[in-house]
N, C-alpha and C positions, 0 to 999 in steps of 0.2 A: 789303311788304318789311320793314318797320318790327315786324311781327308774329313774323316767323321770325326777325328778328333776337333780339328779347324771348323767343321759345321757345328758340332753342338757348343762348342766358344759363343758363336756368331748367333745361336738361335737364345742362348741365355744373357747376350751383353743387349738384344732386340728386345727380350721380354723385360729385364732391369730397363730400359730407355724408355720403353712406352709404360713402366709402372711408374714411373718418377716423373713423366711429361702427364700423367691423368692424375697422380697426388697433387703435383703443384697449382694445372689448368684446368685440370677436368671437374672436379665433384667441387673443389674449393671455389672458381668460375661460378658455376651452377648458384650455388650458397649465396655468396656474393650479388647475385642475379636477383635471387629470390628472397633474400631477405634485405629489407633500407629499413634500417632503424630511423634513420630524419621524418620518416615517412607516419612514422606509430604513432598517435598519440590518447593519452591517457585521458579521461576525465574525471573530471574532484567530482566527489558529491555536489558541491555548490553547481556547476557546469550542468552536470544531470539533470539536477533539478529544473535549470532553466529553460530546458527542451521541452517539458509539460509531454503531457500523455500521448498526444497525437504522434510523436515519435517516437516514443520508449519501444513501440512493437519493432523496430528496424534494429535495436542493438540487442547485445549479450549482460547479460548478470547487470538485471537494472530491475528495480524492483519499483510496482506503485503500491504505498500507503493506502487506506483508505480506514476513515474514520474521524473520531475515536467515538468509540461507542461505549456505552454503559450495558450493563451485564445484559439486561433482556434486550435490548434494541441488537446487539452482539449476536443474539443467538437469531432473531428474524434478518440479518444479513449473513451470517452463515448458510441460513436456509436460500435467501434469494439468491447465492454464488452456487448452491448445488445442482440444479441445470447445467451450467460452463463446465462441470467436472473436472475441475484442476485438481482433485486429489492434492497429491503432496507441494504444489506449487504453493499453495497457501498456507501460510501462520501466522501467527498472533504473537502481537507484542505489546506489553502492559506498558502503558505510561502513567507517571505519576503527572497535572498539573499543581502547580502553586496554587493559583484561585481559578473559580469557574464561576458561573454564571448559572442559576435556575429559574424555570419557570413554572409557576403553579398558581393554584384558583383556593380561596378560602382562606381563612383559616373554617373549620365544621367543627360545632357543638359535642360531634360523638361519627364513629364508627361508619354509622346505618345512613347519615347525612351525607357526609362524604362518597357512599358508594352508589347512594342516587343520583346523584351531582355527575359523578361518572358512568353513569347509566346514563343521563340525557347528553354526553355529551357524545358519548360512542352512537347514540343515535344521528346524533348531528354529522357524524363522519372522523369524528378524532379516534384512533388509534392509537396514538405513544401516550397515554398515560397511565399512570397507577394511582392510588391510593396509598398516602402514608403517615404516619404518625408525626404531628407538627409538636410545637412547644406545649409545652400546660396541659397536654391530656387531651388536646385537641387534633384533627387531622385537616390533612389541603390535599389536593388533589395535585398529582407531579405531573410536569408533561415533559420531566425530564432535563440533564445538565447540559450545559455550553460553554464553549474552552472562551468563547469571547461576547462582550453583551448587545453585541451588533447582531451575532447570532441569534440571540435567545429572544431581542425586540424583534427581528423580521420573526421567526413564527408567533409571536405573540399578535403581530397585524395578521399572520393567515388564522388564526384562530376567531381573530375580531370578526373576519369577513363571514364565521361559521354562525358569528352571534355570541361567541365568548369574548365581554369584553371585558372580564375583572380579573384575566392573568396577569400575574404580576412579575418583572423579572427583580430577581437578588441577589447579589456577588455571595457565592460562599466563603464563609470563614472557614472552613476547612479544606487542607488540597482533594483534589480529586481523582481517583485512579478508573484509567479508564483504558479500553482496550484499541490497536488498530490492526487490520487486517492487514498482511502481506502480501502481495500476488509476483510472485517471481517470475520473469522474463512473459507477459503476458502476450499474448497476440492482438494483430488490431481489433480483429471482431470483441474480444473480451476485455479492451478499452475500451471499445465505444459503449460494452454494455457497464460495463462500471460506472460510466461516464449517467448512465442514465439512472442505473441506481443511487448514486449519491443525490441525483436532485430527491429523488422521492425519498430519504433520509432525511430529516429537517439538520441542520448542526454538523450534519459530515462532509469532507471532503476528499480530494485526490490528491498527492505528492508523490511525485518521480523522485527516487531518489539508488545511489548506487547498492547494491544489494551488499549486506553483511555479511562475510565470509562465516562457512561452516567448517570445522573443524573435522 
């Protein structure tokens, strides 16, 4: 009796030693092993951004910008992202500018003038414009706003090249609200293709930037 009492001592003072030699060396070791905080480092938005698109597909929670668009230009870039089918990867977010930039043709006597003017010009191959009501009762022909006037002169030269050469660019006096596309943690193939839709967008761009926490 005297013996089993002496064993079971010796079999509970061996499990007490090797649970107190695996709490202190064992899993805390490991931890230790596996996590170097000197090692993590964070990036600012500024930082982000300066990696440009070519990069963004290699990290986490990095969103690229693309834009800013005006209502209908908005809705034919929604459409050209529907192929990639990001679903929920994508939203939108309204920006207000200060001043912007416009470009348009005319001022038109009426109506019916202005929507011939853009009849010959969609013949010519322009697409982003509309028809809208100018000062005095008169209309011009839009091809549309631009956050900066360096913008709105280069396509006013790809318009020239078309034989439009009476667009005119004008700083608006009023701000402008416009839209930019999100694209959340995107992959390479759907940067390069982004990449290629903003050329064929007159006025938009691309910006890497850190993604906005969702609540």
């Amino acid at each position: 009796m005297r013996i089993v009492i002496v064993l079971l001592l010796l079999a509970n003072f061996t499990l007490w030693a090797y649970t107190r030699l695996d709490t202190g060396n064992g899993e805390g070791v490991l931890l230790q092993d596996q996590i170097q905080p000197d090692k993590i480092k964070l990036l600012s938005p500024q930082q982000v951004a300066a990696l440009g698109p070519a990069k963004v597909a290699a990290l986490a929670d990095v969103c690229v910008e693309w834009g800013p668009f005006s209502d209908p230009d908005r809705v034919r870039a929604l459409a050209d992202l529907e192929p990639l089918a990001l679903g929920r990867l994508v939203s939108q977010r309204r920006v207000d500018f200060d001043s912007g930039f416009s470009l348009t043709a005319g001022p038109f006597p009426n109506r019916s003038a202005a929507d011939t003017r853009a009849a010959e010009l969609r013949k010519l191959g322009v697409r982003e414009l509309a028809v809208a009501e100018g000062q005095r009762g008169q209309y011009v022909v839009s091809f549309g706003t631009f956050r900066s006037e360096i913008a709105a002169t280069a396509y006013a030269d790809e318009l020239a090249k078309l034989g439009m050469n009476t667009a005119r660019v004008e700083r608006r006096a009023q701000p402008v609200t416009q839209t930019l596309l999100v694209i959340r943690d995107p992959q390479q193939p759907v940067v390069a293709r982004l990449r290629e839709l903003a050329a064929q967008h007159a006025g938009s761009d691309l910006r890497t930037t850190a993604c906005e926490r969702t609540s």
